[in-house]
Structure formats: C-alpha cells, structure tokens
N, C-alpha and C positions, 0 to 999 in steps of 0.2 A: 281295565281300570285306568283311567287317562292322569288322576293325580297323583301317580306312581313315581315316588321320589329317587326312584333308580334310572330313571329316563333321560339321561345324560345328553341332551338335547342343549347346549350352551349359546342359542342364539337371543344372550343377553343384550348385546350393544355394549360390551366391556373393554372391546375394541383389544382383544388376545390377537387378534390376525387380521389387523388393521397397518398393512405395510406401505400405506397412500403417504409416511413420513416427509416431507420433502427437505428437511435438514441433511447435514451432511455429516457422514458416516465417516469415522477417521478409521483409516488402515494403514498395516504397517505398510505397504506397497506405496500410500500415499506420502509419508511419510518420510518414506527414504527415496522417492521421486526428489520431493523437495530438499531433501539435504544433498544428493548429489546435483538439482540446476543451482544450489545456492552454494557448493565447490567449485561448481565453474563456473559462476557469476563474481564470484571473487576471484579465482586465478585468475583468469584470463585479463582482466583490468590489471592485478598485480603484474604479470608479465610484460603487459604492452608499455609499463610505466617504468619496472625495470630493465626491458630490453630497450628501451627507446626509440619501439617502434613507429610511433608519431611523431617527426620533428618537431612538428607546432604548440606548443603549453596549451592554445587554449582550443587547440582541435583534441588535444587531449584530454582538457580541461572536460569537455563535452561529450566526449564518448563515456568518460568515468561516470557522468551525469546519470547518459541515458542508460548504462549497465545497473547505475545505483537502482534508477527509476524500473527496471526490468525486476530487481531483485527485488526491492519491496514489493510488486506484485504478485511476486511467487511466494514472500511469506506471507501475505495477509490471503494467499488462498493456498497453500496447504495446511501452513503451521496455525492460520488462525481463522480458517474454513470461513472465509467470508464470500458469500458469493449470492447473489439475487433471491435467493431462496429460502435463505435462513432467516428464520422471526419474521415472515412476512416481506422481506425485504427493506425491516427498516433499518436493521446494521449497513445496507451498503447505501440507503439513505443516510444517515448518521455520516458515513464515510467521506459522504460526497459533499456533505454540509460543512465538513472539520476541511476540506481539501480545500473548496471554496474558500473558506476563513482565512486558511492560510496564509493562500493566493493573494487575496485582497489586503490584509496584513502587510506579506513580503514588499506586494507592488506599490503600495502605497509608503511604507519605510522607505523605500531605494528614490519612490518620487519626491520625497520630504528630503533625504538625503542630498539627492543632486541638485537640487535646486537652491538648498542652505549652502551649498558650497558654492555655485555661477552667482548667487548674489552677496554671496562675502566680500565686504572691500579686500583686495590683494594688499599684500606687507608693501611693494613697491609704489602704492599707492598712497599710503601714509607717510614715507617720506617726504613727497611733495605736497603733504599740506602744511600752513602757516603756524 
C-alpha cells in the first residue's frame, strides 16, 4: 500500500537538515576569545601610556590609534559577528559604506578647518591697519 500514512519518509524540502547556513554561529569559546583579545587590547595601550614606554606623545599618540583600530575589529567580529557572510554580505557592505562616510566627513572637516585658519587675517595684522 504506497499511500501508507506511517511511511515516515520526510523528504519534504522543510529544510530540518539543511546545515548549507552560512551565518555565524555564536559560542561561548568565541566569545570569550574576544573578551580576552579585547583585555589585552586595552592593557597593553594602558601600560605603554602609564609606563611611559614611548618617549614621543605623538608616536604614542599613534600606536594608541592603531591598538584602538585593532580592537574595534575584534568587536565587530566577535561580539557583533560581522563578517562577508552574513545577510548576504550586505552588513559588511553597510560597513564599508558608514566607514567611507566617515572618512570623507573627518577629511573634509580637518580640510575646511585648516584652511579657515592659514586664511584668517592674524591679530598682529590688524594692528597695522589704519
């Protein structure tokens, strides 16, 4: 009898054992990966700044930068599983769109800045006018 309702045959397309996911799976192992690189991504700045292992401010100024720049990488891929894979890839499109903005924002602010100031008349300059 083939239309035998006990025939526990499930190859509906219900997708039960469909493991092709390609999002990212959070674990605790991943989790506390990134909370221990992001205790040493803050000591280790904290230290160099209170030990005063760099003479220079603004060599130090730049290491602190790229440690920062290190550590927000680690959280937007542990704590907030961003990586080429997820939705398609358009969170890290999204990503690189908001980074871009920034970018263009920051550089363009500093260009408007510096230049408002090299063409500001100087105070010693308004002395010697009439």
């Amino acid at each position: 009898m083939s239309g035998n309702h006990n025939d526990h045959n499930h190859d509906h397309g219900h997708g039960h054992d469909d493991h092709d996911d390609v999002g990212y799976h959070a674990t605790v192992k991943g989790y506390l990966i990134g909370f221990i690189l992001s205790v040493v991504l803050t000591a280790i700045p904290f230290w160099l700044v209170m030990a005063k292992i760099i003479p220079s401010a603004s060599t130090t100024g730049i290491v602190l930068l790229v440690f920062a720049a290190v550590q927000i990488v680690v959280h937007m891929v542990y704590f907030l599983h961003m990586n080429s894979k997820v939705e398609g890839g358009w969170s890290m499109l999204s990503l690189i769109f908001t980074i871009a903005v920034v970018v263009i924002m920051l550089a363009g602010s500093i260009w408007v800045m510096f230049h408002l100031n090299s063409n500001m008349m100087p105070i010693h300059d308004m002395r010697n006018m009439p």
